[in-house]
VOZA-428162 format. One record per residue (C-alpha): z, x, y; residue in three letters. Coordinates in steps of 0.25 Angstrom, whole numbers, plus 5000, padded with zeros to 4 digits. Layout:
N
ZXYALA/...
END
This chain:
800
500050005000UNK/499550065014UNK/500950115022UNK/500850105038UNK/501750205049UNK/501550205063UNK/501850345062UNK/502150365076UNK/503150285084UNK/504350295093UNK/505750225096UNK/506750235107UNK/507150395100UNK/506050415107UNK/506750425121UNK/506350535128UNK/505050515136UNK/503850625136UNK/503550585152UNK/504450655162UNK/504650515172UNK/505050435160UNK/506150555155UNK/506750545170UNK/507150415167UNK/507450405153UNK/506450315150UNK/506350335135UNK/505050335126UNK/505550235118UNK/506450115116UNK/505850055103UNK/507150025091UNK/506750095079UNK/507049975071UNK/506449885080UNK/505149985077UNK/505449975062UNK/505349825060UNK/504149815070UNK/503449925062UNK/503749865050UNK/503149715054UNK/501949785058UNK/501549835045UNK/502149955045UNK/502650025030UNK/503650145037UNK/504150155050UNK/504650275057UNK/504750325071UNK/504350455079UNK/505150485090UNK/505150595098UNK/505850705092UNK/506750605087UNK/507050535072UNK/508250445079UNK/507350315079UNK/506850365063UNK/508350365059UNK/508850235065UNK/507650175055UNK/507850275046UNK/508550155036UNK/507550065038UNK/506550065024UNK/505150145026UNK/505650235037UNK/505550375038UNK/505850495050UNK/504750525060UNK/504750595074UNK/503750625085UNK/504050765088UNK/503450835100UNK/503050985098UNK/502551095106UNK/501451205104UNK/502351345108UNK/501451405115UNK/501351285125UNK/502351195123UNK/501251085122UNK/501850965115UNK/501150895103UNK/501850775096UNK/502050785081UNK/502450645073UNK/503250695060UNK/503450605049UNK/504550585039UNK/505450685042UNK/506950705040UNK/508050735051UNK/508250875047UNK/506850885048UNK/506750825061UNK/507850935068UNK/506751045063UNK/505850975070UNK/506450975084UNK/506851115082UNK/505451155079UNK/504551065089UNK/504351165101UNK/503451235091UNK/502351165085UNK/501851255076UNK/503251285068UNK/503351135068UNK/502251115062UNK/502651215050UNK/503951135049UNK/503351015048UNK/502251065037UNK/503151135030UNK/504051015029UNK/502950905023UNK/503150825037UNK/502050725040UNK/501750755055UNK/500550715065UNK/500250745078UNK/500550625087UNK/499450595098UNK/498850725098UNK/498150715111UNK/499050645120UNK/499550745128UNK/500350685141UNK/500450825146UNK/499050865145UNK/499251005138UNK/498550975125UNK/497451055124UNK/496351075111UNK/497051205109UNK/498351125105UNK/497551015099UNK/496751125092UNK/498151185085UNK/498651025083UNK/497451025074UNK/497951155065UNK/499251125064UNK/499350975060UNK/498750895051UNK/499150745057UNK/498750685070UNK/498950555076UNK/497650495077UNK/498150345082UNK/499350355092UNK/499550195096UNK/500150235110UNK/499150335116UNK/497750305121UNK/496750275110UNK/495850395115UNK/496750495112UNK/496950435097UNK/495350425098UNK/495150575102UNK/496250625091UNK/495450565080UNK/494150615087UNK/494650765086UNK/495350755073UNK/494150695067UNK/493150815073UNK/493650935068UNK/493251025057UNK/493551125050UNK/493051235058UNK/493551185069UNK/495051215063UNK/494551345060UNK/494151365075UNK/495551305080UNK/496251385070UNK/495651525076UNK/495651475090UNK/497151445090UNK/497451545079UNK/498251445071UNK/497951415055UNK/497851265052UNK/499051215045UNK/498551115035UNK/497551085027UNK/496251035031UNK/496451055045UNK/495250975050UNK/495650855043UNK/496850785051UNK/497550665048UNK/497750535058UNK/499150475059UNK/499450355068UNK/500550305076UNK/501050195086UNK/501750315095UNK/502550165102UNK/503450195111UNK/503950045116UNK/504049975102UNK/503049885106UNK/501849955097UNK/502350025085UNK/501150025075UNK/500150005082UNK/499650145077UNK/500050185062UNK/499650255049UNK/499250195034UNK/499150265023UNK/498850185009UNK/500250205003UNK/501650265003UNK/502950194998UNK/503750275005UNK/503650365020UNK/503250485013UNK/502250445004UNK/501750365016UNK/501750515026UNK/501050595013UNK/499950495015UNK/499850525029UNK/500050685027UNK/498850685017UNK/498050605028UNK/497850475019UNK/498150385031UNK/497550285041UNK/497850265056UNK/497950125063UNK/498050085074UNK/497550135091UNK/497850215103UNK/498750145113UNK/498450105127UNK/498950115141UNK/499349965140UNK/500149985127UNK/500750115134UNK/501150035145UNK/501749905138UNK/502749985130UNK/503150055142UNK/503549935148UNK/504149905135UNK/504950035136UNK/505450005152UNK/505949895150UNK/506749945137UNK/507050045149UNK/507449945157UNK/508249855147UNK/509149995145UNK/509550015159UNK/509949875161UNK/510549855148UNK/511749765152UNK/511349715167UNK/511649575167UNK/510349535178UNK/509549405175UNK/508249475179UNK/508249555165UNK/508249445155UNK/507049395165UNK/506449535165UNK/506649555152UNK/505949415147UNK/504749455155UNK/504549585151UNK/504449525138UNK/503549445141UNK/502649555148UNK/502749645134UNK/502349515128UNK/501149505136UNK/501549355142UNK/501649305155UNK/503149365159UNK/503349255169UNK/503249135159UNK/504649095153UNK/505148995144UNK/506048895149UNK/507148965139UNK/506949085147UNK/506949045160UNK/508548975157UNK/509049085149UNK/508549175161UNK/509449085170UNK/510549075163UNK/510749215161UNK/510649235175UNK/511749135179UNK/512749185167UNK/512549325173UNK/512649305187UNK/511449365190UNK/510349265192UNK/510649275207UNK/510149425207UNK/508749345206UNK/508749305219UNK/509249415228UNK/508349445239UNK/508149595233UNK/507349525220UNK/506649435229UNK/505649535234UNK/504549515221UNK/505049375218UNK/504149295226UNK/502949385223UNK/503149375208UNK/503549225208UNK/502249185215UNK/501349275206UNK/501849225193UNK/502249085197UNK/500749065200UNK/499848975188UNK/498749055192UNK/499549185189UNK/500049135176UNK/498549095171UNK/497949215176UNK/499149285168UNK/498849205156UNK/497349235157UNK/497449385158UNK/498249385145UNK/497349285135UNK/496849345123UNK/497749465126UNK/498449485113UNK/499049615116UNK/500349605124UNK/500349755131UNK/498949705136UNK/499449555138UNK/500549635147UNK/499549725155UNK/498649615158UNK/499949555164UNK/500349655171UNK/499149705178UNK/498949545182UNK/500149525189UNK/500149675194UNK/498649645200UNK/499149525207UNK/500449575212UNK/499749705216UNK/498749615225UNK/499649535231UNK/500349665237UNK/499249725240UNK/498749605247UNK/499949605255UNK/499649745258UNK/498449725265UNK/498649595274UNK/499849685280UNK/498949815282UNK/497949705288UNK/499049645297UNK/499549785301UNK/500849775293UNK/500849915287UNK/502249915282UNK/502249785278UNK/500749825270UNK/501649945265UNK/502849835259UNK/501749765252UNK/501049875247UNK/502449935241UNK/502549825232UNK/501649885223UNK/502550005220UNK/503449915210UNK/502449865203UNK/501850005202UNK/502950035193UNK/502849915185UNK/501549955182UNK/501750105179UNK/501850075163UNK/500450045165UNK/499950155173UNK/500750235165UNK/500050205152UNK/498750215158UNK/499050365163UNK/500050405149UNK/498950345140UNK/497650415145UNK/497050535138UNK/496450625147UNK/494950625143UNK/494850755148UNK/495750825140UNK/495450755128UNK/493950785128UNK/494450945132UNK/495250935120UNK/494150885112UNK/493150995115UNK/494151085114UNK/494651045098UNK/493250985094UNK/492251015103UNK/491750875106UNK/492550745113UNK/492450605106UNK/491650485112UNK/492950425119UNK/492950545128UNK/491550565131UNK/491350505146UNK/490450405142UNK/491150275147UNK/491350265162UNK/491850165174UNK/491250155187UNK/492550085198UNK/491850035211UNK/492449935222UNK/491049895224UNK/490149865216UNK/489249745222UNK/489249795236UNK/488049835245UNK/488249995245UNK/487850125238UNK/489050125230UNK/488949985222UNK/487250015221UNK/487750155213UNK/488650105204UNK/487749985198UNK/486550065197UNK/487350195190UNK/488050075182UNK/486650025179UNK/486050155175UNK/487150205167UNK/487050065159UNK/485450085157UNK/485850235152UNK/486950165142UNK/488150235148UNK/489350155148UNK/489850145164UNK/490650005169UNK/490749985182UNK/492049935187UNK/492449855200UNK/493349735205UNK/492749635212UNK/493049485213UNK/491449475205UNK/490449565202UNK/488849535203UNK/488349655197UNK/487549625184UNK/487049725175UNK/488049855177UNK/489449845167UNK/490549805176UNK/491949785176UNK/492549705185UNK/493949675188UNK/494049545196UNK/495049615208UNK/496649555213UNK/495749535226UNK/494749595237UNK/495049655250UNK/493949665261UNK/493849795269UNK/494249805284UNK/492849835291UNK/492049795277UNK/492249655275UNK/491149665266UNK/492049755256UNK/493049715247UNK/494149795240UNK/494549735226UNK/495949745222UNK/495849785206UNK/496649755195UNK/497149895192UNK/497749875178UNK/496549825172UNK/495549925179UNK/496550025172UNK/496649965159UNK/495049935158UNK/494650075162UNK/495650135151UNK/495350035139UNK/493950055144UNK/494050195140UNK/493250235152UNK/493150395152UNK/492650405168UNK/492950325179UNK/491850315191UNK/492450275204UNK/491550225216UNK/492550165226UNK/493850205232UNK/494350065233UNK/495450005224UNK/494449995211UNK/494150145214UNK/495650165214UNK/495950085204UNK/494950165195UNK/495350295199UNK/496850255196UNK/496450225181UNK/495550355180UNK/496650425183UNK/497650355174UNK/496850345162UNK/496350505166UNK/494850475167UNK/493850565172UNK/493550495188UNK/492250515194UNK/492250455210UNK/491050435218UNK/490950425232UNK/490250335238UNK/490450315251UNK/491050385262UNK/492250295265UNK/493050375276UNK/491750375285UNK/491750225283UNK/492950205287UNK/492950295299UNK/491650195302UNK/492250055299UNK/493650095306UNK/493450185316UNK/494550265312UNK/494650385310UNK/496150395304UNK/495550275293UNK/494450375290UNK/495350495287UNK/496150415278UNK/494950355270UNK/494650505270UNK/495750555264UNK/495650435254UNK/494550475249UNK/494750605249UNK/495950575239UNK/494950455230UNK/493950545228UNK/494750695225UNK/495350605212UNK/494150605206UNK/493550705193UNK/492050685201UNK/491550635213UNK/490050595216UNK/489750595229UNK/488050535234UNK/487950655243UNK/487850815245UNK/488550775258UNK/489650695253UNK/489850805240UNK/490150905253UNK/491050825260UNK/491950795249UNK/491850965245UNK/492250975260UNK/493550875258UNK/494150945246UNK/493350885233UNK/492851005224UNK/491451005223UNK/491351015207UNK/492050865207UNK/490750815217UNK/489450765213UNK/488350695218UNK/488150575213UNK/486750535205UNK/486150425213UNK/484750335207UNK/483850235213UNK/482850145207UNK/481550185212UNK/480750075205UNK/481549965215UNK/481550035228UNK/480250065229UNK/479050075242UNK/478149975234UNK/479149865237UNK/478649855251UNK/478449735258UNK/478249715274UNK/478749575271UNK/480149585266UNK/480749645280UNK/479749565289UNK/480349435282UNK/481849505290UNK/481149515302UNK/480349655305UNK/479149655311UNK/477849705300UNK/477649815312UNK/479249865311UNK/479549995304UNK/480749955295UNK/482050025297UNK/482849995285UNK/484350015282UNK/485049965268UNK/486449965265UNK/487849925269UNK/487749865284UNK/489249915288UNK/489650015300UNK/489650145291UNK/488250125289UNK/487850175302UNK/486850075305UNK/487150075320UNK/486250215319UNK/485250145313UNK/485150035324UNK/485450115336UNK/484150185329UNK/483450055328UNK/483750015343UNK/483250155348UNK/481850165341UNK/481650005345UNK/481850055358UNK/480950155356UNK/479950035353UNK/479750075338UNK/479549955329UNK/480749955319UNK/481749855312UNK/483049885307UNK/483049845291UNK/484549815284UNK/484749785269UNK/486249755267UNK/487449695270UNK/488949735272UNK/490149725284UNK/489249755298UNK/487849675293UNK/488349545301UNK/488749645315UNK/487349705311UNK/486649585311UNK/487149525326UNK/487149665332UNK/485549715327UNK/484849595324UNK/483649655324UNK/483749695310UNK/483449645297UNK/484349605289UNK/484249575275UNK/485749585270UNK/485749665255UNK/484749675247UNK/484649725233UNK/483449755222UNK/481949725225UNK/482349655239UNK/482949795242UNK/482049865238UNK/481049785246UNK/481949795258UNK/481849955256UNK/480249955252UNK/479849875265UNK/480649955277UNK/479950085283UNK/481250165285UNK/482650165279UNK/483750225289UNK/485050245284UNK/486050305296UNK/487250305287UNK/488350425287UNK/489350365277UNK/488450345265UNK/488550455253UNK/487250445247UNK/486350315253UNK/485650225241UNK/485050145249UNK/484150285255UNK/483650315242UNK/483350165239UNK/482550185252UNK/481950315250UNK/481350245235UNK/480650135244UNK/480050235251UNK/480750235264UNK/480950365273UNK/482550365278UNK/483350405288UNK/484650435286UNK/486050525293UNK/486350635289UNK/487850595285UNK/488150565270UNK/487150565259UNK/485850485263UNK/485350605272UNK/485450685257UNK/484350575252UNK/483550595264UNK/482750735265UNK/482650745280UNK/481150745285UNK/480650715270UNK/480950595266UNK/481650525279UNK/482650595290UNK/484050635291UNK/484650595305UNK/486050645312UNK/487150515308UNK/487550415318UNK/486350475326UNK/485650355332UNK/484550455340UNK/484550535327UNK/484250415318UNK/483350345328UNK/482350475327UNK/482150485314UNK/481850335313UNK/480950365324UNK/480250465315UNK/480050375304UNK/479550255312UNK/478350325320UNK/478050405308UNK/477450315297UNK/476850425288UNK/478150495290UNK/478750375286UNK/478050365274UNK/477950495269UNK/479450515270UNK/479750385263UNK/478850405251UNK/479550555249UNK/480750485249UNK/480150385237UNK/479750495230UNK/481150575230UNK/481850455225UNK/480950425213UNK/481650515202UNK/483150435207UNK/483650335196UNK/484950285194UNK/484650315178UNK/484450465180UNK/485650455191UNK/486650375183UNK/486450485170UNK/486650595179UNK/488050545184UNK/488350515168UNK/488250645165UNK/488850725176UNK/490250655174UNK/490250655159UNK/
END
């Protein structure tokens, strides 16, 4: 009959932390009754129990009367030469035998002669996780000669590293041992050294999991026959890698065991309620429903104790009202309900709970936060704002085990290389997210992402876009939108919204997404967001910049103290980052100059689709039905009409050469915050508002000229688009459209924010039609070999 042994497990002997915060205040690892583990082990199946604490056998020997146990312990060890420690699970042993032990564990390699010349079964416990980060091949490359046993399932740490252990187990051969064995001048110590054995293990810490990993063999009456099917490798592992969520719900579990032990024997009313919805919460259900039994047992303890008026003192009034109107509302208990159907879990029931009512919470604060800055209230904004920190700490068990529980990728494929020589499929960088705050809007940094996302689908590369907005138009990319807690406009830029996203769930979807690269456009809250998670979860981050947000705002503000901290913002978003692309040789300098190394900057691939903007397109129509006249020369501007586009250079230009007598119009395609000041102020323009495919491309197609006077814009699309349709351009020479531009060839370069400056090289271009045509099919031509397919590979490869 097939015997099972979670073979790795701890109880409350396991009372010493590993992290030094938790030490300081004598947070233990464990609070779990061995003979509460026993029976709960024994209704899942199990066939013997025992326990591994840390250096400890306590929790074995308060069993040890129990039928089907035996004596286990987790003992950490250390390579001499080092002192890097490696966790070794012993099996089966007796209490003299455990005293060698802890004698003996600061030397790894004298340990592990006791332990073979003793007959104990042994394994290395998860050999990669390394929370220190000093594991490197060379020790894994010595782990390999000197034990037989691994853990190859460990039911608390991340999947991955169970994933990557079996990997580089599975992969070596023979002459690899014999290449370890010289390079680290060490002799295998067993038999058949490339061949290793899988053990697995729970690893629970909070009770809440035991088994969820384990071992079967086919037989064993008793726990030795049972370990000499293990030692001779005739064994099956069960079970999976834990998660961030599964992390974090037992260490609530093991706060409020905390908690429950500081308080022991305070008579307060609020911990039979508190106590009643935290077990709700570990449960999974609604904390805030009770049973009428409940609700008069609550009461009546209160009034016996004297203590149910300590519910209404003004210094727990503070959070009362806040709560009491979020839960009592039906809309809040449906939504609560919604988000946990079909959830069978009860650690993913919790988390949906939580990052729900810490969403809304979180709004409503922040929300606060920003009517006051709005009204001038600074240190009221600042009251609101500081709200937040408690519910900070009552979210830390979830940030925690999102940060604890991610393997670095970068280590483990070093590691990898270095033992095996290659990395498995899980750590190649093959699966990537794409965070923006826009994704629909009229600019150059929605246009990039849909078509990369676009080509990268055409070229079967898997790359998600992720965004929140309230909904989503785009059709035919893979998106992932998370519906926001709610929008915010911009001062000065009505037209853009700021969503506020829910942070939990972008953190949990980009780790159970297994994502190995994060790609950020945006420096707003989804960027944030995105970033915050790419450092947690230890993924590689690649930024691009997009747009030059501290010129912008010196624009739209006027002031100068606004720009130096937009500045030094950005400074700080984009210095966080593995890589950053950047659209221009201009912009690549700027940032060298402010303190980004150069071997972190690149420039960014950038396509076009030739075959849509194209001269045969043409037609004297299309701008005649906006009003200009068949004899006017077509002076043509697309893009975003706001102030930092610098159209007044263009217009002043306009007014100047009318003066002159020259027969132009003023063409705009687009819309944004200054297009309705535009209109009353210049109606002598046309206007078509925005435009997108064949209509746009006719737009470019019929106009004789593009001018775009710009000197905030990083590269300029919509110059290249021109250049396609065969149209000769003017542009500044700020930013990156003048690096698009070859002065004198294929269209002029004039001095930014120069009126004269512009209005001459217009001039040049009007009088001149054979100039004029000559440039623009020189531009046509340079453009031609530009796709967004050859584009998108090229920024594949450089970030693999």
């Amino acid at each position: 009959m097939p015997a099972k042994v979670d073979l790795h497990l701890h109880s409350r002997f396991s009372d010493r932390s590993a992290e030094w915060f938790f030490r300081r205040f004598d947070f233990p690892d464990s609070y779990s009754d061995p003979r509460r583990l026993y029976k709960v082990l024994k209704d899942k199946g199990m066939t013997f129990v025992t326990l591994t604490d840390h250096n400890r056998i306590d929790g074995c020997l308060e069993i040890a009367d129990l039928p089907g146990t035996f004596l286990s312990e987790e003992v950490t060890a250390r390579f001499p030469e080092d002192k890097v420690a490696v966790h070794l699970l012993v099996w089966n042993l007796s209490e003299a035998q455990h005293r060698e032990i802890q004698g003996l564990r600061d030397n790894l390699y004298e340990l592990q002669a006791y332990l073979a010349q003793q007959g104990l079964v042994h394994a290395v416990a998860h050999p990669l996780y390394d929370k220190n980060r000093q594991l490197t091949a060379d020790h894994l490359q010595r782990l390999i000669l000197l034990f037989k046993h691994f853990e190859g399932v460990n039911g608390l740490r991340d999947t991955l590293l169970s994933s990557v252990v079996q990997y580089l187990l599975h992969s070596l051969t023979p002459a690899m041992i014999e290449e370890f064995a010289n390079r680290q001048n060490l002799a295998p110590t067993h038999p058949e050294p490339a061949r290793k054995i899988l053990v697995a293990g729970s690893d629970d810490h909070a009770g809440i999991f035991p088994a969820s990993a384990y071992t079967e063999t086919p037989g064993g009456r008793t726990p030795s026959d049972y370990l000499r099917f293990v030692a001779d490798g005739n064994c099956l592992i069960h079970g999976h890698g834990g998660t961030p969520i599964v992390i974090s719900h037992g260490l609530y579990n093991l706060a409020y065991q905390f908690a429950k032990d500081k308080f022991a024997g305070a008579v307060n009313p609020n911990l039979g309620f508190l106590e009643i919805v935290f077990s709700r919460f570990m449960e999974g259900k609604n904390p805030t429903q009770f049973t009428l039994g409940e609700k008069i047992a609550l009461v009546s303890n209160g009034i016996l104790s004297g203590k149910i008026f300590d519910l209404v003192k003004p210094a727990n009034l503070s959070i009362w009202p806040e709560l009491a109107n979020y839960f009592g509302s039906p809309a809040v208990q449906a939504q609560i309900a919604r988000e946990t159907e079909g959830v069978a879990e009860p650690e993913r029931r919790a988390f949906l709970l939580v990052a729900l009512v810490s969403n809304q919470l979180a709004f409503r604060f922040f929300d606060k936060f920003v009517h006051q800055i709005r009204g001038g209230n600074v240190i009221e904004a600042v009251q609101s704002l500081s709200a937040l920190l408690p519910m900070g700490v009552l979210l830390g068990p979830y940030f925690y085990g999102f940060q604890s529980q991610a393997p670095s990728r970068p280590r483990l494929r070093e590691i990898c290389l270095g033992t095996v020589g290659t990395v498995p499929p899980e750590l190649e960088n093959t699966k990537r997210a794409w965070f923006t705050d826009t994704l629909e809007d009229v600019n150059g940094v929605a246009t990039t992402i849909r078509k990369m996302t676009a080509a990268a689908r055409e070229n079967g590369a898997e790359l998600i876009v992720v965004t929140s907005r309230e909904s989503v138009g785009v059709h035919g990319i893979p998106i992932k939108n998370f519906p926001p807690i709610g929008e915010f406009e911009l001062p000065e830029y009505e037209l853009q919204k700021l969503s506020f996203p829910p942070v939990l769930h972008m953190l949990d979807y980009i780790q159970r997404e297994r994502f190995s690269e994060v790609i950020i456009s945006t420096p707003g809250p989804v960027g944030l967001t995105a970033l915050l998670a790419a450092k947690m979860l230890d993924l590689k981050t690649t930024g691009i910049y997009h747009t030059d947000f501290p010129q912008y705002v010196r624009i739209l503000t006027q002031d100068n103290y606004m720009e130096t901290l937009a500045s030094n913002f950005m400074h700080w978003f984009y210095s966080q980052f593995d890589l950053v692309y950047v659209n221009s040789e201009y912009y690549r300098q700027r940032w060298i100059q402010n303190g980004l190394p150069k071997e972190r900057l690149k420039l960014l691939p950038r396509g076009l689709d030739t075959h849509l903007f194209t001269p045969a397109l043409r037609d004297p129509a299309f701008w005649e039905s906006y009003g200009k006249a068949p004899d006017e020369i077509g002076l043509l501007y697309v893009g975003r009409v706001s102030k930092e586009k610098n159209l007044d250079v263009a217009i002043g230009a306009f007014h100047k050469l009318r003066a002159e007598g020259l027969k132009i119009r003023m063409l705009l395609v687009g819309d944004g915050p200054y297009l309705r000041e535009l209109r009353e102020q210049f109606p002598e323009g046309c206007y078509t508002g925005y435009l997108n495919g064949k209509e746009l491309a006719t737009a470019y197609a019929s106009a004789d000229i593009f001018v775009f006077p710009s000197t905030t814009d990083t590269f300029g699309n919509v110059v290249l688009e021109a250049q396609a349709a065969g149209l000769p351009c003017v542009v500044s020479d700020h930013g990156g459209p003048q690096e698009l531009v070859r002065d004198g060839d294929v269209g002029l370069v004039t001095r930014g924010l120069d009126v004269g400056a512009f209005a001459a090289a217009v001039r040049t271009l009007v009088c001149d039609p054979k100039l004029r045509a000559g440039m623009g099919q020189r531009a046509r031509d340079r453009v031609l070999t530009r796709n967004w397919s050859n584009a998108f590979r090229q920024f594949w490869d450089e970030t693999r």
